[in-house]
Wavefront OBJ file of the C-alpha trace (Angstrom):
o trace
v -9.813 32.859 13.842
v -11.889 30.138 12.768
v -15.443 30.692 14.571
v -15.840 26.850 14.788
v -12.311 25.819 15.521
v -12.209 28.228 18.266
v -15.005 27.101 20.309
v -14.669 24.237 23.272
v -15.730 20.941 23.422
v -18.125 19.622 26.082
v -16.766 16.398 27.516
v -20.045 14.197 28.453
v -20.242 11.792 31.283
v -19.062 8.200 30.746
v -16.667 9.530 28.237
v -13.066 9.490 28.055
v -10.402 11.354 25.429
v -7.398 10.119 24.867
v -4.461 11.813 23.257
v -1.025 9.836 21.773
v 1.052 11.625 19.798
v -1.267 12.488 16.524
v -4.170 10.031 17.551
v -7.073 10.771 19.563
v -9.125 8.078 21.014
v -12.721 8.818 22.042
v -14.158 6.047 24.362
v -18.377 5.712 25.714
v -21.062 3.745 26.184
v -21.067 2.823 22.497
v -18.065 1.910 21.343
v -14.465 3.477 20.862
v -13.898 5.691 17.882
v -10.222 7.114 16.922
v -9.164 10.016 14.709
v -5.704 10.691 13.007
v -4.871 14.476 13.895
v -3.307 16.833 10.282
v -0.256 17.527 10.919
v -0.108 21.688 12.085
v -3.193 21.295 14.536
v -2.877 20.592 18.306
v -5.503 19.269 20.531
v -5.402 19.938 24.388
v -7.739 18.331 26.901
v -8.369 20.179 29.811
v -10.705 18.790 32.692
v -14.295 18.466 30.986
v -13.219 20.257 28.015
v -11.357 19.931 24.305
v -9.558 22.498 23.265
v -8.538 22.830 19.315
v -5.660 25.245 18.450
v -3.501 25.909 15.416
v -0.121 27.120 15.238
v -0.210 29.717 12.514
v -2.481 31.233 10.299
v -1.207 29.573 7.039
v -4.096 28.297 4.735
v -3.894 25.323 5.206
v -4.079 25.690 9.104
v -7.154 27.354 8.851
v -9.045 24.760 6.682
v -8.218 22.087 9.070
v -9.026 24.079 12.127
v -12.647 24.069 12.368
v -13.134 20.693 10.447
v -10.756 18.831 13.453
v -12.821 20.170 15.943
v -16.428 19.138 13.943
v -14.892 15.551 13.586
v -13.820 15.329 17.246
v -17.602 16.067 18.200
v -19.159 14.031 15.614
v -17.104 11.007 17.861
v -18.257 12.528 21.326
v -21.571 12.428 19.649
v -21.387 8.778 18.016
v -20.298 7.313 21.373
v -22.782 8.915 23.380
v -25.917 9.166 20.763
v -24.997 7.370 17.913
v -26.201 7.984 14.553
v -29.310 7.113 12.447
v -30.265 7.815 8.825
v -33.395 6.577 7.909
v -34.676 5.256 3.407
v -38.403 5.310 2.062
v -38.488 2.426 -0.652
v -41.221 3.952 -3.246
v -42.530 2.417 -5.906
v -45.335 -0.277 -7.031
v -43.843 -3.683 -6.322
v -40.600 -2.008 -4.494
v -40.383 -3.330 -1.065
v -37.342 -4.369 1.494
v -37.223 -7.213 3.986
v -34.516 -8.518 6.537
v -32.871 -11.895 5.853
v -30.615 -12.431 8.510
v -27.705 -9.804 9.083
v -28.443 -8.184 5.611
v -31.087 -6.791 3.572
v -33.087 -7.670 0.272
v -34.475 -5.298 -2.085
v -37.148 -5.976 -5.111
v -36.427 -2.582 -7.044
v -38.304 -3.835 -10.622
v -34.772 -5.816 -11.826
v -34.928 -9.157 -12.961
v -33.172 -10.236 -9.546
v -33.798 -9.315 -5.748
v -31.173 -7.598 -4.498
v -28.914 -8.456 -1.438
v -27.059 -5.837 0.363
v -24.680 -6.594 3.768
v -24.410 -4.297 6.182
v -20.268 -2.530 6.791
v -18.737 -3.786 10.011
v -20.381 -1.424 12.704
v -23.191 -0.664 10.942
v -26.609 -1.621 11.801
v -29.412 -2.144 8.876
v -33.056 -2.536 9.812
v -36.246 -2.689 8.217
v -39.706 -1.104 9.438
v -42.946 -2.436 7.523
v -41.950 -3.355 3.889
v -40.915 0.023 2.595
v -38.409 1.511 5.397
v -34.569 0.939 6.185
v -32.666 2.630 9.221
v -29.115 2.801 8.925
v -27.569 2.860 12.775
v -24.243 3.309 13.991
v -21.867 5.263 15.980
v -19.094 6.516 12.606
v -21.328 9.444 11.566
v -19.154 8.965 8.492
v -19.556 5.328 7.888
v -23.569 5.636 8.448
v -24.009 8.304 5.141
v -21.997 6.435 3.118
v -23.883 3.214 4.193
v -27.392 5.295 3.076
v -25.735 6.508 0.215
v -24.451 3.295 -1.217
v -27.887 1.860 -0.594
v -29.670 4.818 -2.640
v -27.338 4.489 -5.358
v -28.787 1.119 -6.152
v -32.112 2.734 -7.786
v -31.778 6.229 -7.561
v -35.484 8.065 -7.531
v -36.597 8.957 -11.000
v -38.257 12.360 -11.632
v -41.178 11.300 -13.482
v -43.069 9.345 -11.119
v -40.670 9.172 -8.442
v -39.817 5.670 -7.770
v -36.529 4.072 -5.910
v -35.059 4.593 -3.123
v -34.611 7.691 -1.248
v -33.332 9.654 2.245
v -36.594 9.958 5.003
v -38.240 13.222 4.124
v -35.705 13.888 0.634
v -37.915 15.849 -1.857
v -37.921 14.310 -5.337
v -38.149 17.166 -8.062
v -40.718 15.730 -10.440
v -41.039 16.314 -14.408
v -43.900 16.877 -16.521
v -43.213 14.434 -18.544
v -45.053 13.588 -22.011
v -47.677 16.025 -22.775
v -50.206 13.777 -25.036
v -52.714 14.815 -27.571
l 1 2 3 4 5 6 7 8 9 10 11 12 13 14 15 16 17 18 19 20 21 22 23 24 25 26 27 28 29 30 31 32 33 34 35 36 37 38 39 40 41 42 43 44 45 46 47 48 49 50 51 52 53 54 55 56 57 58 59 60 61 62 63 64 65 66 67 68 69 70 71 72 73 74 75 76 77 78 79 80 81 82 83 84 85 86 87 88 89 90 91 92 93 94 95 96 97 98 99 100 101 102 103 104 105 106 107 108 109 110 111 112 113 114 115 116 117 118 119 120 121 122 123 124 125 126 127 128 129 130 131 132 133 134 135 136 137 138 139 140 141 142 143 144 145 146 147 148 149 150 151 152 153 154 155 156 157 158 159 160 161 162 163 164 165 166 167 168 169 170 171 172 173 174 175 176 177 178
């Protein structure tokens, strides 16, 4: 039995789980998220509580155990809490700054640029070196930061682009000189 899959799911207040035919609906303060079920595993909703089951224990039924019940609480969570992931911009001359709903970057090209935040997803920018990427798809908000790194990935020699808050940049020796 899948040690994840198997445990229950703590309905907060002020949010409601709904439950048509392979779709689940999860409804709070922050929005309305919705999840398409796999086929073999059931979901059950009992009071305060969501209960994830399989039928069998094929392979497949297994995988998709626990990882149903881990995305059915990253919703609870993203309606309730939300999610935030938060970039450093390092690097002499790097620096970020808000122009309207999106965001412009100096990275050392030959252009600034311009990046436009998903639908639901909320870009900010602290000082002139710090971007928080907000929103309630936990999903959706690390692919966001991700796309956002992969613009100018940090380099291992002195360490310059854009990274994750507190990511750890591996740094080379580089030349050794006379």
């Amino acid at each position: 039995m899948s040690r994840i899959g198997r445990l229950p799911i703590e309905i907060p207040a002020g949010v409601t789980i709904s439950v048509s035919g392979r779709e689940v609906a999860v409804k709070g303060p922050k929005g309305e998220l919705t999840l398409e079920l796999a086929s073999p595993i059931e979901i059950s909703v009992e009071e305060s509580q969501v209960l994830v089951t399989r039928p069998d224990d094929e392979r497949e039924s297994r995988s998709l155990h626990g990882l149903t019940r881990t995305l059915i609480n990253n919703n609870i969570i993203g309606v309730t809490q939300g999610y935030t992931k938060g970039l450093e911009v390092v690097g002499t001359g790097y620096r970020v700054q808000q122009k309207g709903n999106s965001i412009e970057f100096a990275l050392g090209f030959s252009h600034p640029v311009l990046v436009d935040a998903p639908a639901g997803i909320t870009l900010t920018v602290e000082g002139n070196n710090k971007v928080t990427v907000s929103g309630i798809d936990k999903q959706a908000v690390g692919e966001a930061a991700a796309n956002i790194r992969k613009i100018r990935k940090p380099e291992p020699y002195k360490g310059k682009g854009v990274r994750y808050a507190g990511e750890v940049v591996r740094r080379k020796a580089g030349k050794a000189g006379k």
